[in-house]
N, C-alpha and C positions, 0 to 999 in steps of 0.2 A: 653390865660391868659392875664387880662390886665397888665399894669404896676402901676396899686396900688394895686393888687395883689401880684406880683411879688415882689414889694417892703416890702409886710406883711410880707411874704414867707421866704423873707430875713432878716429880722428883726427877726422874731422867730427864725432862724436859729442863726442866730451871737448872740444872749440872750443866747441861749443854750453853745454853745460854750463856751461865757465869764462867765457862772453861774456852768456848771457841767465839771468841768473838773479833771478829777477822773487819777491821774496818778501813783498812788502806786502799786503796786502788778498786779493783776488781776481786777480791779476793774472794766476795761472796757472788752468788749470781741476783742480786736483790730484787730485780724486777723482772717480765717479761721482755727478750730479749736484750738480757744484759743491763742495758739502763734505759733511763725514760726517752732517750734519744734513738732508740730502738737500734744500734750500731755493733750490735755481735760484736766485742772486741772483748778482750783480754787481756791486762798490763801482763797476765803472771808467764814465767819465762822456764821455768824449773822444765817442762818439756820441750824441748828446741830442734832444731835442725838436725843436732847431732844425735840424739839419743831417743829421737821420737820409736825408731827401729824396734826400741825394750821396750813399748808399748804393750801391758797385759788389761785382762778384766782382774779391779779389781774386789772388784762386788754385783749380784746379779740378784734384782729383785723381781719374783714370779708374782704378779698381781691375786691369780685366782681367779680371774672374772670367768662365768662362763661366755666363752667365744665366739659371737653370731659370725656368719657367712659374713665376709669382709667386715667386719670390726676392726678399728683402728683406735692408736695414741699418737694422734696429734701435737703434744702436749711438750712445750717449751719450758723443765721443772723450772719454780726457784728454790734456791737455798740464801737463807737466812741464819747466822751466827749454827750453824751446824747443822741444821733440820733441813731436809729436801720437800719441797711440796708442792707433789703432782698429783691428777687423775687418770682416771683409770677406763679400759674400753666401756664398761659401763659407767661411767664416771662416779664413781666413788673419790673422794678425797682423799688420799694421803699422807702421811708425817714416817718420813725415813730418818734413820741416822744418818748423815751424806756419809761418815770415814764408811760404816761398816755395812749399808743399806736395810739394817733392822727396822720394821715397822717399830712406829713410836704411837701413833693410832688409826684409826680410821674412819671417816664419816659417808654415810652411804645414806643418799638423796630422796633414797625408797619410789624411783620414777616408777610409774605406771604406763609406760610409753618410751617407743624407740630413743636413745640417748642422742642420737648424733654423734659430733665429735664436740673435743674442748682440745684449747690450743694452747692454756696458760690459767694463769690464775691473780690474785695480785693481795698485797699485803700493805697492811696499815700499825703504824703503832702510836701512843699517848701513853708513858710513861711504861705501867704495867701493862696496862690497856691493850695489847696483840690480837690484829683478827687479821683472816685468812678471808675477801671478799673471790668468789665465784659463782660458776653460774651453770645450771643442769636442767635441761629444757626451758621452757620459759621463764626460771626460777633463779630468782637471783638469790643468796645466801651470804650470810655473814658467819664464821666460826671463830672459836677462839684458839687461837693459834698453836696454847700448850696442850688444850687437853682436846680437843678435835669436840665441842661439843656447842650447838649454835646458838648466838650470843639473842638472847631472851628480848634485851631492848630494842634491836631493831628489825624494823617491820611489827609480820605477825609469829613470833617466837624464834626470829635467826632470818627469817626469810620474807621475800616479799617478790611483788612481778614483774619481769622485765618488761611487761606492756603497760605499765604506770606512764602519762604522760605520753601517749600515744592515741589517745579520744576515744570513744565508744565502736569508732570502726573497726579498729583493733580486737577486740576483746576475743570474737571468738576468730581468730588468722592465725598463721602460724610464726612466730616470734621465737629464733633462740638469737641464743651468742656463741660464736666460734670462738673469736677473738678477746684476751681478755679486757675491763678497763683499766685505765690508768689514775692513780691517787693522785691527788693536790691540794695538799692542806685535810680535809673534813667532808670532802667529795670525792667520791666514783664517775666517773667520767665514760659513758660505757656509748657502744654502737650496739648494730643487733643484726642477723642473718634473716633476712623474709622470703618469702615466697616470690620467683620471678616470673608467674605468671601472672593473669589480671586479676587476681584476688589479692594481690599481695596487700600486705599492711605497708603504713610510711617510716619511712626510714631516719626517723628524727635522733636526733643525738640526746641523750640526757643527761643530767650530772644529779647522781642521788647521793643523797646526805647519808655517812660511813655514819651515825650515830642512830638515826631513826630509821634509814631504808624508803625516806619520804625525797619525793625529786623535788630538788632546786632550781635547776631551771633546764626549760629544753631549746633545743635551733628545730625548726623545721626547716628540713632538708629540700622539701616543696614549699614554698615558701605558700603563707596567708595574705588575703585584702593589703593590703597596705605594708607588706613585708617589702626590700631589696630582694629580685630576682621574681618578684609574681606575675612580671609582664613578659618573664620568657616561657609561661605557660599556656594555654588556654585557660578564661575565666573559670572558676571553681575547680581547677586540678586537682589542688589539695583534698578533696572530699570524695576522689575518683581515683587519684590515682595512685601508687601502691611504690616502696623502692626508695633509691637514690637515698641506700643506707649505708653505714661505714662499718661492713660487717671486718675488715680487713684487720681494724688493730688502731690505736690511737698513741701518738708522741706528743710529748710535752718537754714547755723549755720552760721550767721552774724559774731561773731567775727572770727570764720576762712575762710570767704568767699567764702563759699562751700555750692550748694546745691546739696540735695540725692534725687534720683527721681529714683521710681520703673516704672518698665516697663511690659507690658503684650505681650500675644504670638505673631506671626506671623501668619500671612492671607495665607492663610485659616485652619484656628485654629485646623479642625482634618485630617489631611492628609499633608504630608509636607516631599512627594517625591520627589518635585522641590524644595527642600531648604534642601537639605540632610548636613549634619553639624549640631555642638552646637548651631549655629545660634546666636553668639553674637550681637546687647545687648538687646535679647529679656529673658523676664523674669528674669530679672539682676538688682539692686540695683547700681546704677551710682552716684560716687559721681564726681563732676564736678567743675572748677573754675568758679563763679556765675562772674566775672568779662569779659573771654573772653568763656566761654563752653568749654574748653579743660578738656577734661578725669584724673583724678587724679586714682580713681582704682572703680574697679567694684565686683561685685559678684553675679555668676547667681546661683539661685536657680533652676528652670528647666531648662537643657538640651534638645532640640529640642523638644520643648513643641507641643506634637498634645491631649491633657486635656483640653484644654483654662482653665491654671494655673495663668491667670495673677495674678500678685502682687497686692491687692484688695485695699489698703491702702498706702497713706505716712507712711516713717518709721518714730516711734518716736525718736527722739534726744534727747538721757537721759545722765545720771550719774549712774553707779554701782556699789558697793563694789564687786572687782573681787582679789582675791590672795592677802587680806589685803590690798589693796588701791584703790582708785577713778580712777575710769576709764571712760572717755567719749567712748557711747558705740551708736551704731544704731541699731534698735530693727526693726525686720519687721515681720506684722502676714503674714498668708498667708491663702491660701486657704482652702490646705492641714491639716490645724490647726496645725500648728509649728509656731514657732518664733525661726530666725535669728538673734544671738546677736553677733553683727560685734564691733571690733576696728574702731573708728569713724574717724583714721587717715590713717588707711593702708588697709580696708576690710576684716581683717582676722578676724575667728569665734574665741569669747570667749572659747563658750563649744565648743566640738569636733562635730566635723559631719563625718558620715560616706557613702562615695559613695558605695553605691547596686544595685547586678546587678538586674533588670525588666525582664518582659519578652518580647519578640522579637512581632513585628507585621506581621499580616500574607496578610495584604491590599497589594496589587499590587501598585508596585512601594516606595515602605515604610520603610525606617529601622528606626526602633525608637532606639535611642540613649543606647546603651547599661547597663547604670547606669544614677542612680539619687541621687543627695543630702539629707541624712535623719541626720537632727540636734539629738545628742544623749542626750540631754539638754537645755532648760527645757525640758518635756516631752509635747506629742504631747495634746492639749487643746480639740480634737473633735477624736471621735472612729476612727480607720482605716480601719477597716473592715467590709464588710456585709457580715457573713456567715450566715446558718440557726438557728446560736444561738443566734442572732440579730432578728429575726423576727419577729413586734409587737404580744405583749403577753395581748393587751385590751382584744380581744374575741378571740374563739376559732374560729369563723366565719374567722375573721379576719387572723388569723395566716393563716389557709389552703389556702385563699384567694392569698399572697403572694407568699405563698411557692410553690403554681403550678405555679407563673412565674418567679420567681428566679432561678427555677428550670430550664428554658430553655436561661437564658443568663451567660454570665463572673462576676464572680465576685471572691472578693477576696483581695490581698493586693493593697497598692496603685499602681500608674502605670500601669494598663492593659489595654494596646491599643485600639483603638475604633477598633468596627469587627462589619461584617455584620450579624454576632451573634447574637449581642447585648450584652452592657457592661455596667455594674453597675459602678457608681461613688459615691463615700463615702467616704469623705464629698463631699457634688452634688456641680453643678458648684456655686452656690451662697455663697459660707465656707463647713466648717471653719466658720474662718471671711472673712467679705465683708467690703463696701465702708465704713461702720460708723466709724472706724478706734477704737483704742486704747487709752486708758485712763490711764495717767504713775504718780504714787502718789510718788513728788517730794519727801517728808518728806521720803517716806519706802521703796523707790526702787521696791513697787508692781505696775504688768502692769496688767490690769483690759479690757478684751475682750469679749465681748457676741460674739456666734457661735451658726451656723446651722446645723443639726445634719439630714438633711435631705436627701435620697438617691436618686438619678437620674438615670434615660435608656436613654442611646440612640441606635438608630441602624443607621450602615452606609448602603448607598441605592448607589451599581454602575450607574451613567449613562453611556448612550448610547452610546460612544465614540469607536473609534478604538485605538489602541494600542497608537499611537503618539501624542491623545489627539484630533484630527478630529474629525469634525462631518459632516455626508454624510447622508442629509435629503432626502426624498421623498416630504416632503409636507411643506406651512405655516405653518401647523398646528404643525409638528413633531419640527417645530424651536421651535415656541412656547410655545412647553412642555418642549425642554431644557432647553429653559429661563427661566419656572417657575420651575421645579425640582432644576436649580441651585440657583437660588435667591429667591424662594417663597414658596417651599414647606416646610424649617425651620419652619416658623411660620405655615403656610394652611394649613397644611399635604401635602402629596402626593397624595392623592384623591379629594383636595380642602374643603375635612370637617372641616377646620378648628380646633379651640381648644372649644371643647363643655365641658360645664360646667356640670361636673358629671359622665364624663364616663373615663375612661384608657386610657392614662397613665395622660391626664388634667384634675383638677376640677374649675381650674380660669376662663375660658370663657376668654380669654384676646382676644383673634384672630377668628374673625365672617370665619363663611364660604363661599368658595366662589362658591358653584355650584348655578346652575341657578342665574349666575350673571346676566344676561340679564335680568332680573325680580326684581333687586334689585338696578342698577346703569345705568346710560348711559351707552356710550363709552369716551362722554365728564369727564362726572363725575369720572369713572379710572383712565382715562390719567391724570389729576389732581392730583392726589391722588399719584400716578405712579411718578410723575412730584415735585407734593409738601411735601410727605407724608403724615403721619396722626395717630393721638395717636404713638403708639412705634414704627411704620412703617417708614424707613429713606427714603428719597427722593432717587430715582434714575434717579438724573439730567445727568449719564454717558451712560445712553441708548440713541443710538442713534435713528430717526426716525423710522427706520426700525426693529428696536429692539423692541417698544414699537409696532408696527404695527404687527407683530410673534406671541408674547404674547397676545395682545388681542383678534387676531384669534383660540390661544388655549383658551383664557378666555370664549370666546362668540361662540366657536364650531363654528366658522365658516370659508369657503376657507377650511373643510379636505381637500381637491383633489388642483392640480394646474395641468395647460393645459400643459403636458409634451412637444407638437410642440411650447410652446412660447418660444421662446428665453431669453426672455425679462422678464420671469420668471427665467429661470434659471439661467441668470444674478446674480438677485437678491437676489437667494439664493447662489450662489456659494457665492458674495460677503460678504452675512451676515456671512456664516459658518466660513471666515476667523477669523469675528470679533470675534466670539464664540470660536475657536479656539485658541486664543490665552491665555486662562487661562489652557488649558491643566488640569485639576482637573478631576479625571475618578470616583470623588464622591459626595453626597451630603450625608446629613442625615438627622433624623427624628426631630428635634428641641429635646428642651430643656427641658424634662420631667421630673419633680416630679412623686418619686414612691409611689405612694396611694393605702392605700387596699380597699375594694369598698365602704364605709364609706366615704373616701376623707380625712382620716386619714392618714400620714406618715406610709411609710408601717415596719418602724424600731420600736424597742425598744424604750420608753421613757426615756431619756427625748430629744425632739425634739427641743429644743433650749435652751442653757443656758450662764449664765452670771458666769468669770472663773477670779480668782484670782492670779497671778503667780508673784513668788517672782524672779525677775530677778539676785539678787544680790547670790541667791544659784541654779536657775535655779531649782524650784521649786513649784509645784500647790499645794497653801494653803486650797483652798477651789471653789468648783462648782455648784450654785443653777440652778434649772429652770428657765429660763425666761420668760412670760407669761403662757396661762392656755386655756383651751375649758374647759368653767364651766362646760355644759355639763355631761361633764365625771368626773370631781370633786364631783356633786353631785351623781354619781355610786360610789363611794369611789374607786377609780379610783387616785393614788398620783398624783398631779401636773404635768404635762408631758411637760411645754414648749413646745411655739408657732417658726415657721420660725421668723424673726424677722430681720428687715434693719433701721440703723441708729445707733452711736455711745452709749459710756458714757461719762459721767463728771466725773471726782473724785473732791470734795470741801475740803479744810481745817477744813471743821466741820465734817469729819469723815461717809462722803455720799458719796454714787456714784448714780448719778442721767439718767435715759435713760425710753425710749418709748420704741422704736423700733416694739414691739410685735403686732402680729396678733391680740390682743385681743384686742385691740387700746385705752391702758393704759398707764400713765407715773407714774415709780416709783421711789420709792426713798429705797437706801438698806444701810445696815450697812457695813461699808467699812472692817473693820477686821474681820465680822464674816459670812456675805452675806445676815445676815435675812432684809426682807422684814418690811419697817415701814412703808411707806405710799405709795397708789398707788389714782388715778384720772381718771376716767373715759373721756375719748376725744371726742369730736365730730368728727373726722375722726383719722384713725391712724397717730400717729406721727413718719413715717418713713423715719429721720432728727435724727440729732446730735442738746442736746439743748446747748443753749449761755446762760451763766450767768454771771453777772453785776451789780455793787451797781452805785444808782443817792441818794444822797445827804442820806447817812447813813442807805439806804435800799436796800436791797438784792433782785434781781428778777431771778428766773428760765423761761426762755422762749423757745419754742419749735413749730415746723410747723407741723401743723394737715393737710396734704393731701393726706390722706390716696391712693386708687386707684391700691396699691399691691396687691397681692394674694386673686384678685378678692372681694377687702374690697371697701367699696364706697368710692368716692373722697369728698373731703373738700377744704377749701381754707382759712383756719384761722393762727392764727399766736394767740399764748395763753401767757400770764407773768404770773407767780405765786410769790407768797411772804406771808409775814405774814402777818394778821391782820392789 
């Protein structure tokens, strides 16, 4: 860029600034999700009831990125005094005009390795002082806000690692950030996304200093020796075991200096025989002094979580009429489809909850926690059960379809442990709710959640192990199926058929397969791949040589046999087997499956996704529409059945609650008291993203990220404003 460039750059920047500076209500979108209370609301009214109907785009930004096979934006923009600033499917940085959507500049991370996704970003200011804190792979970054260019004093030139203050186990794991952090005062307050198998790194909170990029302080999530919560471990946890991080998103209440940050399971998510205990503060609601991270009180919702129940969302920070007076209360959805409504000073539940005993697991080496938390109010927002009176009722085809495999797995009330059975989960791992979070209408004390209504199998698959977690190989090759049964066959299958589009229990195609890979990649091209990741596939920078040398030999059938007289062989296995040894895990499972009946329909009752209204202040559901549609089946007079669906609501002061999220890759708009449907928009990729909405100079915009790339929908790379005429 030259510098009459650079100089334009900044010129339209500082115009902006001195001409739109919008500081009443909502009028900007300042943070991620709206404000630090994380409550999707909206004072601004200028779109309402009446006139949402004239709904146009009225600006449409085409990123550029080139497009990988499901690529997605995630990405809840903010806009600040006129500047929109989001990322991008490869997360690049951006600075928009919000009126007109013009690039103002762009910073681009230069990753050498798969992006993931980014969900937000977050923003700091000191007088002139403007930075733009985010995060692109393990990388945390500071920029400055007018001119997109990374601020030199902190870190190492703009940047620094989101594994700082994480120990040496950490260094080489896999570590990003979904979610972005939240500012407070001169700190970053950030979580992080890890790996949920048994390599995982811990999932410790940090708060890095917005001037240096140096951490201030951390909570360990596994708590140390002499910590609160070390006795719901096994001795030496923390040095073992991986997780019970708050990849989800962080709120804070500025004026009592406190942020709440939910946390998810412990590594390795279904099996957690080496972490016998409640396993404090995983799956736990922490509220913390945002000043030093010391523990003020907590509250877990699952006890020794083997579900992967993480906590899917920041809790909203509201107000509620509770026993005739206001009460600052913390509201947390969850998976399960309950909401948590905590006293926002002491952690104790408004409404009652009642611990129920589960039933026991029958996994070698396993005791699943005896009881579990079930909030007795509100009432639970997503079905609890799949029995056979759940079973979709489209066709008849359809029904027999399900019922001959339902018929050979678990199923039933919540908590039934993973088996080599196979175990139905309902609501599947994705909700309930997920990431898009909660929508809390300051005016009426309604909290406003779309859920997934969709059921999941999985089966757990013993490996090969002896009793104490060893592994006693005969061959390369037999390491190398460990390696991939424990780290590859999730997504590959366990045959390497990967996830084929159409057939049982997958219809997304998300994960190629990998037989006759010698016909499809080098050995350079793996290793890479192995080494950098790619689409949803995380790097595995913690294999060492000989690790990725194993696997490739089970990849590429080759080395079955080793010269049992070489030494020099057996060296090298005895030394690997220690490596492998040390996760001690005597299980993997089948991945992540959606249950389809052979249609590729949800194999439950409709409605398959909907959008739910709940009065917090009585701890009551007003009302529950569908959310999205398969016209399809609409035009068989077939009711509305609701789509899966990722990405948040709005609630606005004009009596809206505005969201995408839906498979059918539409944004609508619904009547807030009564749930009907006034205007929906067809998208060029699905908007599965939380929109930002914002007035510049007395006009109102809806804005939301079209990149689709979900449930096998095609990817996009747009960024869409709506408004009136």
């Amino acid at each position: 860029m030259t510098i009459k460039n650079r100089v334009i750059i900044i010129g339209i920047c500082v115009s902006i600034f001195k001409c739109i500076n919008n500081e009443n209500g909502f009028a900007d979108w300042k943070t991620y999700q709206g404000d630090f209370g994380r409550n999707q609301y909206s004072s601004l009214t200028q779109v309402n009831k009446e006139n949402v109907h004239e709904l146009a785009p009225l600006w449409i930004y085409k990123t550029g990125d080139s497009l990988r096979n499901n690529s997605q934006i995630q990405c809840n923009p903010i806009i600040i005094n006129g500047i929109l600033y989001a990322t991008t499917p490869n997360l690049k940085l951006i600075a928009l005009n919000a009126a007109t959507g013009k690039l103002i500049w762009e910073f681009d991370p230069g990753l050498d390795f798969s992006p993931h996704v980014n969900r937000g970003v977050s923003y700091w200011e000191s007088k002139n002082d403007k930075r733009i804190l985010y995060t692109a792979g393990s990388l945390l970054f500071a920029i400055d806000a007018l001119t997109g260019k990374p601020v030199g004093s902190f870190g190492a030139s703009g940047v620094t690692s989101l594994k700082a203050g994480l120990g040496v186990r950490a260094a080489d794991l896999f570590v990003i950030a979904t979610s972005p952090g939240v500012v407070y005062n001169d700190l970053l307050i950030i979580g992080t996304r890890v790996s949920e198998n048994a390599d995982a790194a811990p999932g410790y909170v940090r708060a890095f200093n917005i001037f240096t990029g140096k951490v201030e302080w951390v909570f360990h999530t596994i708590p140390k020796p002499g910590e609160y919560g070390y006795s719901t471990w096994p001795k030496n946890a923390y040095n073992q075991i991986g997780g019970a991080n708050a990849w989800a998103g962080i709120s804070l209440d500025k004026k009592r200096g406190v942020v709440y940050i939910p946390t998810g399971s412990a590594s390795f998510d279904f099996w957690g025989g080496n972490r016998l205990g409640k396993n404090l503060f995983a799956n736990s609601i922490i509220a913390l002094d945002a000043s030093t991270g010391k523990r003020i009180w907590h509250y877990q919702t699952v006890h020794h979580d083997i579900w992967d129940r993480d906590l899917p969302a920041p809790p909203n920070l509201i107000s509620v009429k509770h026993n005739n007076k206001m009460v600052d209360a913390v509201a947390q959805i969850t998976k399960s489809g309950y909401v948590f409504l905590l006293n926002r000073d002491t952690g104790e539940p408004l409404f009652p909850v009642e611990e129920r005993k589960v039933m026991k697991s029958d996994l070698i080496g396993e005791e699943a926690w005896e009881t579990q938390p079930f909030p007795l109010k509100p009432p639970p927002f997503s079905r609890q059960r799949f029995t056979e009176n759940e079973i979709t009722n489209i066709s008849e085809e359809s029904y027999e379809y399900v019922k001959s495999i339902l018929d050979t797995i678990r199923t039933g009330e919540q908590f039934i442990p993973p088996s080599i059975q196979g175990t139905m989960y309902f609501p599947g791992f994705d909700g309930g709710a997920e990431w898009g979070g909660a929508s809390f209408d300051i005016e009426t004390g309604v909290l406003y959640v779309n859920a997934n209504e969709m059921p999941w199998i999985q089966h757990m698959v013993p490996l090969d192990l002896n009793n104490n977690g060893s592994v006693k190989p005969k061959t390369v090759y037999d390491v190398g199926k460990r390696i991939y049964r424990a780290n590859c066959a999730i997504c590959h299958g366990q045959e390497l058929q990967g996830d084929i589009k159409g057939t049982f229990p997958h219809t997304t195609g998300t994960y190629p397969s990998l037989k006759n890979l010698d016909k499809k990649l080098s050995r350079e091209e793996t290793i890479k791949i192995i080494e950098k990741g790619k689409g949803f596939m995380p790097s595995y920078t913690q294999f060492s040589k000989d690790k990725k040398s194993a696997l490739l030999a089970f990849l590429y059938n080759e080395n079955p046999s080793i010269d049992s007289n070489n030494s020099n062989n057996d060296s090298w296995l005895e030394n690997l087997s220690k490596e492998l040894s040390e996760f001690k895990i005597p299980y993997t499972h089948t991945g992540y499956n959606r249950f389809y009946d052979q249609n590729g329909y949800p194999a439950v009752k409709p409605p398959w996704g909907t959008l739910n209204a709940i009065d917090l202040n009585k701890g009551e559901i007003l009302w529950q529409v569908p959310l999205g549609e398969f016209t399809e089946l609409t035009e068989k007079s077939i009711p509305k059945t609701g789509t899966e669906n990722y990405g948040g609501p709005v609630t606005t002061a004009g009596g809206l609650i505005f969201i995408a999220a839906s498979k059918d890759e539409h944004i609508r708009a619904f009547d807030k008291d009564s749930g009907e449907e006034l205007w929906k928009y067809k998208l060029p990729a699905g908007g599965y993203a939380t929109p930002s909405i914002y007035e510049i100079d007395n006009k109102q915009y809806i804005v939301i990220a079209c990149g689709g790339g979900k449930m096998g929908t095609k990817p996009g790379d747009y960024y869409i404003s709506f408004g009136l005429p």
